[in-house]
N, C-alpha and C positions, 0 to 999 in steps of 0.2 A: 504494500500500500504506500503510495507515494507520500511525502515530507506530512507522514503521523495523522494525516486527516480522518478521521473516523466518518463511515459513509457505510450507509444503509441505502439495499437496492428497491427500487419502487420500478414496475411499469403498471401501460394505461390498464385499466379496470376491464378487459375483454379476455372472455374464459380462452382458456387452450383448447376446449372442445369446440367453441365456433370455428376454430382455423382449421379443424379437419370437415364442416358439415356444408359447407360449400363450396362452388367449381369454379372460383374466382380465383386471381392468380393474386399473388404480392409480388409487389414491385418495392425498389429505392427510390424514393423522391430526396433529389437536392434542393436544398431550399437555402435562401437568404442566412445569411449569418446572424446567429441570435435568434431566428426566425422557427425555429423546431416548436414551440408552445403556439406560437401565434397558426403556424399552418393547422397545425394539427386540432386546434380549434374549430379554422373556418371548417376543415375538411370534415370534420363530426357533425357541425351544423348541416352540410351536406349530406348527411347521412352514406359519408366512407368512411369504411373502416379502417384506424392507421395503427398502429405499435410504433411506440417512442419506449423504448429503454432508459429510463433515467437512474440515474444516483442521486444519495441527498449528500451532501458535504456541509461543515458546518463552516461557515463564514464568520470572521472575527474583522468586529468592526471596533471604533473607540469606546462605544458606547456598550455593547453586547456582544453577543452572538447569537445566531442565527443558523437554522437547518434549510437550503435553499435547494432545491431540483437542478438538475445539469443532465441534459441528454447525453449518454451512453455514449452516441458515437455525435457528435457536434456533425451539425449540417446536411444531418440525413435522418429520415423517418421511411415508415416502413407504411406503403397504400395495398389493402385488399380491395379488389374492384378487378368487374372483368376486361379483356385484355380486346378492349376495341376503340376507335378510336373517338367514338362522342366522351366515353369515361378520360380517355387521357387528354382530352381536352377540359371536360369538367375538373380535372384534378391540376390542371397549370393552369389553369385562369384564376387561379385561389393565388389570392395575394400571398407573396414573399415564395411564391412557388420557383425551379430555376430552370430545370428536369427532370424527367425519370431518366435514372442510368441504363445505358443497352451496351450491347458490344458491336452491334453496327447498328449505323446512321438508321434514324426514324423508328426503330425496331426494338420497344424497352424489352430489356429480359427478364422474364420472371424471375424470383427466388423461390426454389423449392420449397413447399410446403415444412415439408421436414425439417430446413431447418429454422423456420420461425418457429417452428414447433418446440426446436430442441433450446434455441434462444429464449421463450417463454419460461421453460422448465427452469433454466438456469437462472434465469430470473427471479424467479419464483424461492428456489431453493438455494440460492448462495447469500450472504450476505456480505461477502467483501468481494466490491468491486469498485473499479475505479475506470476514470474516463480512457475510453482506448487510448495508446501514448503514441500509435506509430502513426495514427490517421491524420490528412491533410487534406483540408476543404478545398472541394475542386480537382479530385483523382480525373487526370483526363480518360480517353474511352483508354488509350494504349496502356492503359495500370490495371485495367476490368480486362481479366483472362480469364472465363469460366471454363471448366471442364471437366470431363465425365469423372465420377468416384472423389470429386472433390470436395470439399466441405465452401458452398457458395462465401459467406460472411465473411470468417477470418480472409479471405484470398482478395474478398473485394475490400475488405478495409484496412487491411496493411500495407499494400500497396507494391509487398516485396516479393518476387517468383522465384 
């Protein structure tokens, strides 16, 4: 755990059993920086469904301290919604929205089921976590190399092959 912060893991309030009971895919939306809480608002009013991984970390100010949210992986949220193009348009017209990642042009890629699944779980069941250290807002398409037997997440947010 990095420089002694004590951090309890939180994600959004949607069961691990909805994410296997529909044929909707998840995607990564890049969003605005700072922007994870605000998208992921409009996109609920919307009635889409997203996954934000957050941490709580406690913040020391002069005056207190404080237990404040911080998304897991900065600059990215996770959209369930099916895989056509009126939905990927309703999901970037949402302010602070920037793209869905693909690995070719026009063409977002899903993320396996499984492993949002497996990302819930651990969520769910760890309590020390901290904000990914290797990830960097704005991985171009050439850093997204998905491929067979691979675990999607780690490969898309570390950036390193």
């Amino acid at each position: 755990m990095g420089k002694g912060l004590n951090t309890l893991v939180q994600s959004s309030s949607h069961s691990i059993h909805s994410v296997l009971s529909d044929k909707s895919d998840w995607f990564v939306l890049f969003v605005r920086s700072k922007h994870e809480f605000v998208v992921e608002r409009e996109l609920l009013r919307k009635n889409i469904e997203t996954f934000l991984p957050t941490v709580q970390k406690f913040r020391q100010w002069t005056d207190r301290k404080k237990l404040i949210n911080f998304p897991l992986f900065p600059g990215y949220l996770f959209v369930h919604m099916n895989p056509c193009p009126e939905e990927f348009t309703k999901v970037l017209k949402t302010t602070g929205s920037v793209k869905l990642i693909s690995s070719e042009i026009g063409n977002p890629t899903p993320v396996p089921t499984e492993e949002i699944l497996s990302l819930k779980i651990l969520m769910e069941n760890t309590r020390d976590f901290d904000i990914y250290p290797y990830l960097r807002e704005g991985l171009s398409r050439s850093n997204f190399i998905p491929h067979p037997g691979a675990s999607f997440i780690p490969h898309f947010f570390c950036g390193k092959f």
